[in-house]
N, C-alpha and C positions, 0 to 999 in steps of 0.2 A: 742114963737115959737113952734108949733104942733110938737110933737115927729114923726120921719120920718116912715113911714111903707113903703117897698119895696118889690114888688110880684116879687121871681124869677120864672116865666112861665114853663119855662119846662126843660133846660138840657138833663141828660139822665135817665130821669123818664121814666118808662115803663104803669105810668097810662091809661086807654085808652081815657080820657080829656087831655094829654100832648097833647098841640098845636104845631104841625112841620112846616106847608107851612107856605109861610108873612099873608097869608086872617088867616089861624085859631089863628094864633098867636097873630095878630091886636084884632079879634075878643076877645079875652082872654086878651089882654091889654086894653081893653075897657071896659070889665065886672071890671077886677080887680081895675081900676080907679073909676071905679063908687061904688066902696065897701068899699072905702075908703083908697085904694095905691097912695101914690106921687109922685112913680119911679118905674120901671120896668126893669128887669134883665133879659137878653134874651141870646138865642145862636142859631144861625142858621142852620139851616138844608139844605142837596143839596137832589137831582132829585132822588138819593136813600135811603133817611133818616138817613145818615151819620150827627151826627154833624160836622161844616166846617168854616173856617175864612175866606173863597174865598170872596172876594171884591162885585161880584154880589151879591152873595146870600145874603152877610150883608146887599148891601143895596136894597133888595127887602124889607129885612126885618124891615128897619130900616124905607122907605117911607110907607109900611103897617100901620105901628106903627104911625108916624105923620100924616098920613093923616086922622087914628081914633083917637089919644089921640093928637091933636096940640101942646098942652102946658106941655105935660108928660114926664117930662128925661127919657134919655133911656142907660142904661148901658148893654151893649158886653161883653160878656167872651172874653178873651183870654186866654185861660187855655192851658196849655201846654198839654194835655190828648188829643187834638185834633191833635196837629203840636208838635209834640214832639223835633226835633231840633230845636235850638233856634233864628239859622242864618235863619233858613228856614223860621220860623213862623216870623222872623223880615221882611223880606222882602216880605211875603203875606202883612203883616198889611201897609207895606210902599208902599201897591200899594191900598189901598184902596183910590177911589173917593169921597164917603161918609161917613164921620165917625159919630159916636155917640157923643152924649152927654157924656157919660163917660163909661170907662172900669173898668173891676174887674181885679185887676191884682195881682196874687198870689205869694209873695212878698219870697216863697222857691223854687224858678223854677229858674233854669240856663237860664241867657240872659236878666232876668224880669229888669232888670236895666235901660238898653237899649231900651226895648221896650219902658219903661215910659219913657224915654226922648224922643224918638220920637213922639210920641201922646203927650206929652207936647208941643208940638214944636207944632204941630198942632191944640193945644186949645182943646185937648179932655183933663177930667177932669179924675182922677185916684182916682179908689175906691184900697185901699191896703188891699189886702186877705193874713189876718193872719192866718192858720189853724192850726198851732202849736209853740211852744212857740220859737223854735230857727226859724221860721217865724218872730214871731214879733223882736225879735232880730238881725235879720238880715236886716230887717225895718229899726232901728233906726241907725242902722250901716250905713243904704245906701244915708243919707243922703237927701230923697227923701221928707220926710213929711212936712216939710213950702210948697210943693207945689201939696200937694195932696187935694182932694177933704172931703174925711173921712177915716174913718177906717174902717174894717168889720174884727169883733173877730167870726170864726167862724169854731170850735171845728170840728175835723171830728168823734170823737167818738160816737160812740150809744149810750154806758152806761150811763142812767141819771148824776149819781154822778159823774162820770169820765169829762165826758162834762162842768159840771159846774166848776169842779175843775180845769179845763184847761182854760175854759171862763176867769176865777176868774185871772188865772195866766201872761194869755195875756193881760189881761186891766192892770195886774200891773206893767209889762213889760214899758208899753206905757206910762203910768201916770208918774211913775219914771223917763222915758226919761223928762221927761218935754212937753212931744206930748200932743195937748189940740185941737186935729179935732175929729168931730164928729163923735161918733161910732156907729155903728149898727153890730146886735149880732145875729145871727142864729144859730142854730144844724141841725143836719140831722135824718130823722127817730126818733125814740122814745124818741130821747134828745130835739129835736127841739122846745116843747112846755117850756119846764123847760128853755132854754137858753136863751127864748122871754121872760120870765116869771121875769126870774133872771136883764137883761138888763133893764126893765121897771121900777124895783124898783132903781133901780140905774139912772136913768135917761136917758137912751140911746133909741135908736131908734132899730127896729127890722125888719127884711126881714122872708117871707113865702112862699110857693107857690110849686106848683108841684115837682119841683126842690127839695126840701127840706124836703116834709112830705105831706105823702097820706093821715093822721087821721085827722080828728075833735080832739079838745083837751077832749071830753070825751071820747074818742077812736074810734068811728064811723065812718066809709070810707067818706073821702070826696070827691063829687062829680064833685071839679071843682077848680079851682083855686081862682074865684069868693066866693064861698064859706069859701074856706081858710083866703082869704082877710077879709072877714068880721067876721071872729072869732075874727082875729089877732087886728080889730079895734074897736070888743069889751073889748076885752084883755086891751088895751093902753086905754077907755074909763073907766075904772073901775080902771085903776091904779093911786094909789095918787100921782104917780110925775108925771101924766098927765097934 
């Protein structure tokens, strides 16, 4: 089974490559597929570059994406950073027409329980966003994992060390519980290569992309999201538990 690579596109990257409209975004899911991504991690943008869970705008974004990548899963934020209440942000998502492939659902946000059974209920797949360790704790508490899709251990700290030491602390979290779905391992900014780096040797699968880190892994501005992709698949190509 191919270690999974997933480009998160854009978030709220301020690169001037962050793709906002469904055309630049698709376009940007289409580079990062061909670079060697197996999924794709998006967040929608409205009419004034707001990111937004509004039902249209997902799925403008979400037919952009399948009508360029047909066979590419596609995972949706729902992050609470957008729709801060939790009633509020359930009842956007329970009006959606179109849903994804799977959602990132960040497993320390008041309500997140709720949402995943709803999107369960509708056969969207749940990626559970651990970013800190009484996250993943709170994870195994909620009963949720026999029916999640994978995990994603993904540190919000900068500091190299710091990052890893947390990576390290949340897979042990999960292992202990007896959890055995597939993880995938990011940082953010300056952490993000070391976090990819440390998950490969371990055997897990890894996310990149605008969303996550401007550099090339020799420090060097990266020009694209495309670009990122195919560091990150040199990276998994040169690791021995590839």
């Amino acid at each position: 089974m191919p270690t999974l690579l997933q480009a998160a596109l854009n978030g709220d990257s301020v690169h001037p490559a962050t793709p906002r409209t469904p055309a630049t975004i698709a376009e940007a899911a289409r580079g990062a597929v061909e670079a060697g991504a197996h999924s794709v991690h998006v967040h929608a943008f409205d009419t004034a570059g707001r990111e937004t869970l509004d039902g249209v705008a997902c799925a403008q974004v979400l037919g952009a994406i399948r009508s360029s990548c047909p066979r590419t899963p596609i995972s949706l934020t729902t992050s609470a950073a957008i729709v801060r209440d939790p009633q509020g942000r359930l009842r956007i998502v329970a009006a959606w027409e179109e849903v994804p492939d799977l959602v990132s659902a960040n497993m320390g946000e008041p309500g997140i329980v709720e949402l995943c059974e709803l999107l369960l209920s509708r056969g969207v797949g749940i990626e559970a966003g651990l970013l800190t360790l009484a996250d993943a704790r709170a994870f195994v508490r909620s009963g949720l994992a026999p029916r999640c899709r994978r995990v994603l251990v993904e540190p919000l700290d900068l500091d190299t060390a710091t990052a890893l030491s947390h990576a390290a602390a949340i897979e042990g979290v999960i292992l202990s519980a007896g959890i055995a779905l597939e993880q995938v391992h990011h940082g953010y900014g300056p952490a993000c290569w070391a976090v990819n780096r440390r998950a490969l040797a371990r055997g897990h699968g890894i996310r990149t992309g605008l969303e996550d880190i401007t550099l090339l892994p020799d420090g060097s501005p990266a020009p694209d999201n495309t670009a990122l992709v195919a560091a990150a698949a040199r990276l998994i190509h040169s690791s021995p538990q590839a």
